[in-house]
C-alpha positions as CSV (number, residue, x, y, z in Angstrom):
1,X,22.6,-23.4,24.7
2,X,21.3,-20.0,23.8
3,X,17.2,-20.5,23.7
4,X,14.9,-18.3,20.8
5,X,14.0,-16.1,23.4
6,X,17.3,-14.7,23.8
7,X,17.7,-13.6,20.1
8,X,16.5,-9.9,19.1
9,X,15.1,-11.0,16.0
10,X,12.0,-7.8,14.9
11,X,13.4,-6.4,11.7
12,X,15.8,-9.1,11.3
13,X,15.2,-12.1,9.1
14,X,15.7,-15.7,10.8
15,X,16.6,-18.3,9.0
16,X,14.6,-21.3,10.7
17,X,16.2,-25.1,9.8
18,X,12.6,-27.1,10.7
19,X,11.8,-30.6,10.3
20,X,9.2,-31.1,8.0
21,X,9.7,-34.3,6.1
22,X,6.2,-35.4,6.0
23,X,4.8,-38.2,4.3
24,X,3.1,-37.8,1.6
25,X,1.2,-40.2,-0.6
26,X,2.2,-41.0,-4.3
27,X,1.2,-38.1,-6.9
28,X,-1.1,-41.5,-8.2
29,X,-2.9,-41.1,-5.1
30,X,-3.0,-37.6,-5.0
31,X,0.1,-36.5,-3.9
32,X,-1.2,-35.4,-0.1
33,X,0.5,-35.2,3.0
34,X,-1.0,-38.4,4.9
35,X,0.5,-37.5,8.5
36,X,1.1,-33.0,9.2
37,X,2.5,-34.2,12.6
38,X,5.8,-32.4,12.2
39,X,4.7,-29.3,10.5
40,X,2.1,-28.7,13.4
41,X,5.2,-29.3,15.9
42,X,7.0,-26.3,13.8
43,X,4.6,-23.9,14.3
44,X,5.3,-22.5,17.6
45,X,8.7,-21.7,16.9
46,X,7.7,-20.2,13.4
47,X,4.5,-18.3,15.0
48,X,6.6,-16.7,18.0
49,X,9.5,-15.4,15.4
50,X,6.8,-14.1,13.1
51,X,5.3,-12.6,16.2
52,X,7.7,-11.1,16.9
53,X,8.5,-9.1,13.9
54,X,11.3,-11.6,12.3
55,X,11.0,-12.3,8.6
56,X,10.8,-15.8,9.2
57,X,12.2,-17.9,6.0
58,X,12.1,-22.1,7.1
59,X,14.6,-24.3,5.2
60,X,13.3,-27.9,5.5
61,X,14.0,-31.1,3.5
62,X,11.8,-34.0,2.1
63,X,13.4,-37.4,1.3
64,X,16.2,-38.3,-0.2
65,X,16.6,-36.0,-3.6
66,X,20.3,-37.0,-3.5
67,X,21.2,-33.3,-5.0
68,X,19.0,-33.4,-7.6
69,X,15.6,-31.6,-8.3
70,X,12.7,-34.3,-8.3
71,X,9.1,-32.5,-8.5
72,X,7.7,-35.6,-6.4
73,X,9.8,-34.3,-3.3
74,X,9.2,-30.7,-3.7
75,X,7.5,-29.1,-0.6
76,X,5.0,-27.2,-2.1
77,X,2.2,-29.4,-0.3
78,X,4.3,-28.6,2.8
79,X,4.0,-24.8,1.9
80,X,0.5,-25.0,1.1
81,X,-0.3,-26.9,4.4
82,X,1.9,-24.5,6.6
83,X,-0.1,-21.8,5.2
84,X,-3.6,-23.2,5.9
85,X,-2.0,-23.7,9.8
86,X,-0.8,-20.4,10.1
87,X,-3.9,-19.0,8.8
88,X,-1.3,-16.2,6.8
89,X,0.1,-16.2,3.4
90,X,3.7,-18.4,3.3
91,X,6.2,-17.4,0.3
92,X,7.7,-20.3,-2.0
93,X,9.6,-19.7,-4.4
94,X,8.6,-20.9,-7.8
95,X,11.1,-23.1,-9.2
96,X,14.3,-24.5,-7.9
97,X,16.0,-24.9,-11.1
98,X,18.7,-22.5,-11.0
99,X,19.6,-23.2,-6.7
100,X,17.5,-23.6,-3.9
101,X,19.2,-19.8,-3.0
102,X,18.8,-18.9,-6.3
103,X,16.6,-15.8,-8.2
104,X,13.5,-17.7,-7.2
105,X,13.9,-17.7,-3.6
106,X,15.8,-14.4,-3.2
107,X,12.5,-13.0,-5.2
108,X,10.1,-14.6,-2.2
109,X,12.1,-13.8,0.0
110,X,12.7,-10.2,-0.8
111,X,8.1,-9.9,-1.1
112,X,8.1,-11.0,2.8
113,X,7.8,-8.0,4.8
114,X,8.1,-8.1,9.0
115,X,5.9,-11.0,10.1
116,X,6.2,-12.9,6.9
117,X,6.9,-16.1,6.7
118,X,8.3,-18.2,3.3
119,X,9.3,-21.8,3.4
120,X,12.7,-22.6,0.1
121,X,12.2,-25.5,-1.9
122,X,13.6,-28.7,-0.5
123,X,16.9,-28.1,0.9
124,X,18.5,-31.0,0.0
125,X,17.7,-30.5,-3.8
126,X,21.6,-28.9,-3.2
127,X,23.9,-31.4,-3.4
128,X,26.4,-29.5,-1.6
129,X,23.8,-30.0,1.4
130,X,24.8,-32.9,2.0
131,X,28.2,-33.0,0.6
132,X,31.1,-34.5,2.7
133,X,33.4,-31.9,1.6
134,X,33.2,-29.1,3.9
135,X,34.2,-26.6,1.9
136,X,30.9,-27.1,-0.8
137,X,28.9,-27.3,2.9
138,X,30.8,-24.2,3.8
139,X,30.0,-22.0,0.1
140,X,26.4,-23.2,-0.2
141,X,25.5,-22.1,3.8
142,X,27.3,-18.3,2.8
143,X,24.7,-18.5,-0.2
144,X,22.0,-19.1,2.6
145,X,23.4,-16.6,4.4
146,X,23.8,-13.9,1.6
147,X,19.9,-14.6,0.8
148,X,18.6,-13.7,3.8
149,X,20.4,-9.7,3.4
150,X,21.5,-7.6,6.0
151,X,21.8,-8.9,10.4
152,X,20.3,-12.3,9.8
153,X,20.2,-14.9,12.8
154,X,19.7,-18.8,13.1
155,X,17.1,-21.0,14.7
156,X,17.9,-24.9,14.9
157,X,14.1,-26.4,15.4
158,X,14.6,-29.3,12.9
159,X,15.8,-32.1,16.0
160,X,15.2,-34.6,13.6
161,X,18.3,-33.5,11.6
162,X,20.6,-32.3,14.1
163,X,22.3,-35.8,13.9
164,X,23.7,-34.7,10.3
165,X,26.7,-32.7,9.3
166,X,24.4,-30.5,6.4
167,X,25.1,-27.3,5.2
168,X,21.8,-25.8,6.6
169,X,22.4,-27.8,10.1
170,X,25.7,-27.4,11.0
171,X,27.6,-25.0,8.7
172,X,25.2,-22.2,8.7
173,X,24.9,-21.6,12.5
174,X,28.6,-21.0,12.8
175,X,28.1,-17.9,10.6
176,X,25.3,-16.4,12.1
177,X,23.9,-15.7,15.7
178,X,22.4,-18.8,16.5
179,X,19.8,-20.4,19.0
180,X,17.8,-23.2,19.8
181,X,13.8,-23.0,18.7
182,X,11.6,-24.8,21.2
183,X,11.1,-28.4,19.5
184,X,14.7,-28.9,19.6
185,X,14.7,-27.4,23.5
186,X,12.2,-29.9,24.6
187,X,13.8,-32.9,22.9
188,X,16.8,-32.5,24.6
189,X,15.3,-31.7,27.8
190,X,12.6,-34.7,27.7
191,X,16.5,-36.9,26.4
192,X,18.3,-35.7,29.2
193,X,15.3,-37.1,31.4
194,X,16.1,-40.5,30.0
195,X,19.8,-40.6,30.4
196,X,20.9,-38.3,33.4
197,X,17.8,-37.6,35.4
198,X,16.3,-40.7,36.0
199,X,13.5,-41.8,38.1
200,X,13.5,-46.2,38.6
201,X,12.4,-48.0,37.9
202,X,13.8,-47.6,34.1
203,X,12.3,-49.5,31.2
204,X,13.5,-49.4,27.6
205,X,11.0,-51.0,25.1
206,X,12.7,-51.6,21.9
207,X,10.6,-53.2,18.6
208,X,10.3,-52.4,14.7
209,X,12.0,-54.9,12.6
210,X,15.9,-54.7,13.0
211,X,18.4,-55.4,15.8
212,X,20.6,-53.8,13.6
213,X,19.1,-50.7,13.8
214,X,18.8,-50.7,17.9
215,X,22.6,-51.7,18.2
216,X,24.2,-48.6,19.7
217,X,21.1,-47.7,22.0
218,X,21.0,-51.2,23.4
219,X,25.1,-51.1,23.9
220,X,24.7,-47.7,25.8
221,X,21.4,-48.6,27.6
222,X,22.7,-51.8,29.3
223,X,24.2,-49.4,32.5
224,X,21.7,-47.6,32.7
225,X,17.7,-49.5,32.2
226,X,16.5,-51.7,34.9
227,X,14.4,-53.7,32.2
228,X,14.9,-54.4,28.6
229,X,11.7,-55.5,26.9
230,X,11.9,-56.5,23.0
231,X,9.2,-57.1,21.0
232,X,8.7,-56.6,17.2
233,X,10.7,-58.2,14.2
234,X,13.4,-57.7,16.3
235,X,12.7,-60.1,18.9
236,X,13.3,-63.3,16.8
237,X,17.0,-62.7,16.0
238,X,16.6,-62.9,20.1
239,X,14.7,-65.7,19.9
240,X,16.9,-67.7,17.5
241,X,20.5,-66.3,19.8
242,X,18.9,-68.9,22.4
243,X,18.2,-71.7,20.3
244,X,14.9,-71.5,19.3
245,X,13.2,-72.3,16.0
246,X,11.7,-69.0,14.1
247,X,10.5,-69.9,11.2
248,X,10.0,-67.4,8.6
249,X,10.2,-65.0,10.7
250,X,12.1,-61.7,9.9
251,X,15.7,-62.5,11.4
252,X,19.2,-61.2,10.7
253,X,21.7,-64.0,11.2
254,X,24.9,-62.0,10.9
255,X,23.5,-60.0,14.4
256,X,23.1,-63.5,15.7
257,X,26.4,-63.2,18.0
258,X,26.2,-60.2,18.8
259,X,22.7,-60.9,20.4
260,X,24.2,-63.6,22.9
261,X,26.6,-60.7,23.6
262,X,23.9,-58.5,24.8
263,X,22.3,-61.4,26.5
264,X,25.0,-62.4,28.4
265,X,26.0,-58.7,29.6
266,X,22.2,-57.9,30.2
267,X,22.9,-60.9,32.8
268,X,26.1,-60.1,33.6
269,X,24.8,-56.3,34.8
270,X,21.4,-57.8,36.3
271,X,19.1,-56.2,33.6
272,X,15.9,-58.0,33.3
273,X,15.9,-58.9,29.6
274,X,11.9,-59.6,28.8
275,X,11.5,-61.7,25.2
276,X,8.0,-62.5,23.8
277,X,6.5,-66.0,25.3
278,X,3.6,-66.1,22.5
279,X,3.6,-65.1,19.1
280,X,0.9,-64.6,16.5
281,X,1.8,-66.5,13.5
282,X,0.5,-66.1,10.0
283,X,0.9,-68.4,6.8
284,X,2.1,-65.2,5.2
285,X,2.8,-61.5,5.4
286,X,-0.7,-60.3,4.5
287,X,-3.5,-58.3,5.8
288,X,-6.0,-61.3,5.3
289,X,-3.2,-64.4,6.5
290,X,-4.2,-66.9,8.2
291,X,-2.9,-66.8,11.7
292,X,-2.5,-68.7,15.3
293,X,-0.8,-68.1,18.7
294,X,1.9,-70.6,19.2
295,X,4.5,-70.6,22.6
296,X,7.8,-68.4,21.0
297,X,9.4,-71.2,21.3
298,X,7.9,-73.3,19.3
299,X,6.9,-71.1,15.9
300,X,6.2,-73.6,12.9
301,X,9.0,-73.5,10.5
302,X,6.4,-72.6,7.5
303,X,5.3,-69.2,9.9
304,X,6.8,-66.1,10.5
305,X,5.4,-64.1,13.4
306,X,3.7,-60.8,13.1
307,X,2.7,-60.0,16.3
308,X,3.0,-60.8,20.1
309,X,0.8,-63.2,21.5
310,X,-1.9,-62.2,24.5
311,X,0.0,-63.6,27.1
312,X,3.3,-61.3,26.4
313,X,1.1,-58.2,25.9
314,X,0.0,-59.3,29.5
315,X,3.5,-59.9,31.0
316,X,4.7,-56.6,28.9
317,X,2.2,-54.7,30.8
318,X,2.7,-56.1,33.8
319,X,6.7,-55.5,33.5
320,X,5.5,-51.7,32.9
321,X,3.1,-51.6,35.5
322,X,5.4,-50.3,38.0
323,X,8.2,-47.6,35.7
324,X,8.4,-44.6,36.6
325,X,10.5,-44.0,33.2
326,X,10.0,-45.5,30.2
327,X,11.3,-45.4,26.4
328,X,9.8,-46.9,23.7
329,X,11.0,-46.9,20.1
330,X,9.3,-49.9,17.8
331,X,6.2,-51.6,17.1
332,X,5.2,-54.4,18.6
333,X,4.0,-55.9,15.5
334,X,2.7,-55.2,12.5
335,X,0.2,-52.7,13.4
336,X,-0.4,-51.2,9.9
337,X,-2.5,-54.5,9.4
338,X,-5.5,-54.4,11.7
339,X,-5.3,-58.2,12.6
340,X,-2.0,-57.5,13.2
341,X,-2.1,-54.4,15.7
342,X,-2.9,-55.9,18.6
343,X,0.3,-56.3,20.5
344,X,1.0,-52.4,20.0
345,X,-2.5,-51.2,20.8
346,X,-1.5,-53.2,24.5
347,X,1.7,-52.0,25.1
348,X,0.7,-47.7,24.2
349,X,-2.3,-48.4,26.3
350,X,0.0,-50.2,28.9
351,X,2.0,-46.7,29.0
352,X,-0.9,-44.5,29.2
353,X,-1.5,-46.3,32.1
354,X,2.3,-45.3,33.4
355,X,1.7,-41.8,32.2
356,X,-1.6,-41.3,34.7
357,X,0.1,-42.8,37.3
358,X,2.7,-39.7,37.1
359,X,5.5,-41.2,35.6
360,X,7.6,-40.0,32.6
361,X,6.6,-41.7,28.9
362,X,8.4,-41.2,26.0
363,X,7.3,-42.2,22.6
364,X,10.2,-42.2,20.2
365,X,10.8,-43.3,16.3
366,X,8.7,-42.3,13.7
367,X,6.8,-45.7,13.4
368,X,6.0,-45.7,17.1
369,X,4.5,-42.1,16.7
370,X,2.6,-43.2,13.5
371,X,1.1,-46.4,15.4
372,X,0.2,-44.5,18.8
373,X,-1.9,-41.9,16.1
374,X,-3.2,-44.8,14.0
375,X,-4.7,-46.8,17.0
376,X,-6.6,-43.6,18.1
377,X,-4.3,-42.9,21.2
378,X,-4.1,-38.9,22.0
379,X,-1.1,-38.1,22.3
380,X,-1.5,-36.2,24.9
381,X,-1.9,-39.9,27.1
382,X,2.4,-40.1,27.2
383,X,4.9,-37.5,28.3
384,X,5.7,-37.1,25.2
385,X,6.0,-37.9,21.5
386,X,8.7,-37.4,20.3
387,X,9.9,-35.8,16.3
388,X,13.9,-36.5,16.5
389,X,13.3,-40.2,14.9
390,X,17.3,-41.2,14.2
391,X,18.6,-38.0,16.2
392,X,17.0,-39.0,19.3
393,X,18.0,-43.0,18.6
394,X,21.7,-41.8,18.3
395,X,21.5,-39.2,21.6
396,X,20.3,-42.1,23.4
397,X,23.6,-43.5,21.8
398,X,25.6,-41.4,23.2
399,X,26.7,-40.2,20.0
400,X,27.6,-36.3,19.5
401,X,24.9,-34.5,17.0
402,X,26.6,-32.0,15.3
403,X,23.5,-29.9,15.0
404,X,23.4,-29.8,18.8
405,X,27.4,-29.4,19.4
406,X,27.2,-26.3,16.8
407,X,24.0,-24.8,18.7
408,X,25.7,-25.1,22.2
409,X,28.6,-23.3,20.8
């Protein structure tokens, strides 16, 4: 995979495919970007092309527009907030009504000189982004392509969209010289880590609320992990595959079989499956509920569980106390209510604790990466934290991204 560095990009514009679907609170609240994570993980890339004397313009999505233009999802607040981290001016074009390539953008695009930088309107405003036909993919990427003038070249940085066949992450490459930015280099290095280069012993942590969700990685992990803990909503389709009473606990009975499947094979391969032994149940899901620690087994029908109890944060840690690798993608519980936060606050400190002791933490999914900054963990405490939410879910897969296939091309 050609890197950045290998491109000749002064005088040349770059167009730069970024991930910067931020959050951002409702205009009723403001409208404000609650979380910059992934715009601050863009900026090397951008900085080094701009640097370099590249007219750097960033195409980047926000949501789910559907094709359409929505002014709630335009990424002006991203543009202003690029610019205030730059600490230079960043073009955007002033409305997207007539293309997201259209007179608007050509007109920031052609006021960028060397060194400038200009972010387009929310990509996905096009429906032929996303379009399954490949020929509207096809027409709207030589539109890109024809905005950006004379010599352009590619940079794929966005690794949380490389697992989608769009326009601007799989079609535009294969018309233009092409490389990989660095946020895309070091997810695939740090994934690589985690499925060919492994150091034992190998725990995958999987939480959040679905099995569903966790389906694939837990199929293509059971050859590979040494231990399989699962916490979070998660854990109680577990729980109820061996017979146990949940309650009102999140659960998804049609997953119910396939559970027992994994169990069985986890056996079968002599994976050390680890399931909560106490949960903190509440009356109700609420920031103020009523709670109480009960054995997993034995959750009250008239409670759902919202947390691990203290002695699985204690025999999760101990299970970790000795990895050397370690993946985690979902909360423990959950953590956006304070009573509620406790079983994740154990388990990142539990890997902070792996990460001193020299061995290779990786933070992955974009609630994981919200909780570990929530709870006041530096990131810098894991290996690392990682952007590619889905992408890296469906690597881990073994799936092909075709944002990555097209790059290594």
């Amino acid at each position: 995979m050609q890197t950045v560095d290998d491109l000749e990009v002064a005088g040349r514009t770059v167009l730069v495919r970024s991930d910067l679907n931020v959050p951002i609170s409702p205009a009723k609240d403001g409208g404000a970007i609650t979380d910059d994570k992934r715009i601050q993980a863009s900026l090397p890339t951008i900085r080094d092309l701009a640097g370099r004397g590249a007219r750097v313009v960033v195409l980047a999505h926000l949501g789910r527009p559907k094709g359409e233009v929505k002014p709630e999802l335009s990424l002006r607040p991203v543009a202003h907030r690029l610019q205030e981290l730059l600490g230079q001016p960043v073009g955007f074009p002033d409305t997207a009504e007539r293309g997201v390539a259209g007179p608007a953008a050509r007109a920031a695009v052609s006021a960028a000189g060397a060194g400038g930088v200009v972010l387009l309107e929310n990509i996905r405003f096009e429906a032929a982004e996303t379009s399954k036909d490949d020929g509207e993919r096809a027409a709207f990427a030589t539109e890109l392509v024809a905005l950006a003038g004379d010599n352009p070249a590619y940079v794929g940085d966005g690794f949380g969209a490389v697992h989608r066949k769009h326009a601007s992450v799989y079609d535009l490459p294969k018309l233009l010289p092409h490389a990989a930015g660095g946020l895309v280099l070091a997810e695939v290095n740090v994934l690589k880590r985690l499925t060919e280069d492994l150091e034992r012993p190998y725990v995958v942590v999987l939480g959040g609320a679905k099995v569903s969700d966790k389906l694939g990685v837990i199929a293509n992990l059971l050859d590979k992990v040494d231990r399989l803990i699962i916490g979070g909503g998660m854990a109680y389709t577990f729980l109820k595959a061996q017979g146990h009473e949940v309650g009102n606990s999140l659960l998804e009975a049609d997953q119910i079989d396939t559970v027992q499947g994994f169990l069985a094979e986890a056996d079968k391969r002599g994976v050390e499956l680890i399931l909560p032994v106490d949960i903190v149940a509440a009356t109700n899901f609420a920031p103020d509920a009523q709670s109480t620690v009960v054995a997993a087994t034995e959750i009250p029908a008239d409670r759902e569980g919202l947390d691990i109890g203290p002695k699985t944060r204690e025999l999760f840690a101990n299970k970790l106390a000795d990895a050397r690798t370690v993946f985690w993608n979902g909360p423990m519980g959950v953590f956006e209510f304070d009573a509620f936060a406790a079983g994740t606050r154990s388990l990142a400190d539990a890997l902070t604790k792996v990460t001193a002791a020299q061995g290779l933490t990786v933070v992955g999914g974009g609630d994981s990466a919200a909780a570990v900054r929530k709870l006041g963990f530096a990131e810098s405490a894991f290996g690392h934290v990682s952007t590619g939410g889905g992408a890296s879910l469906e690597y881990l897969e073994g799936k092909t991204l075709p944002g990555l296939q097209v790059l290594e091309a």
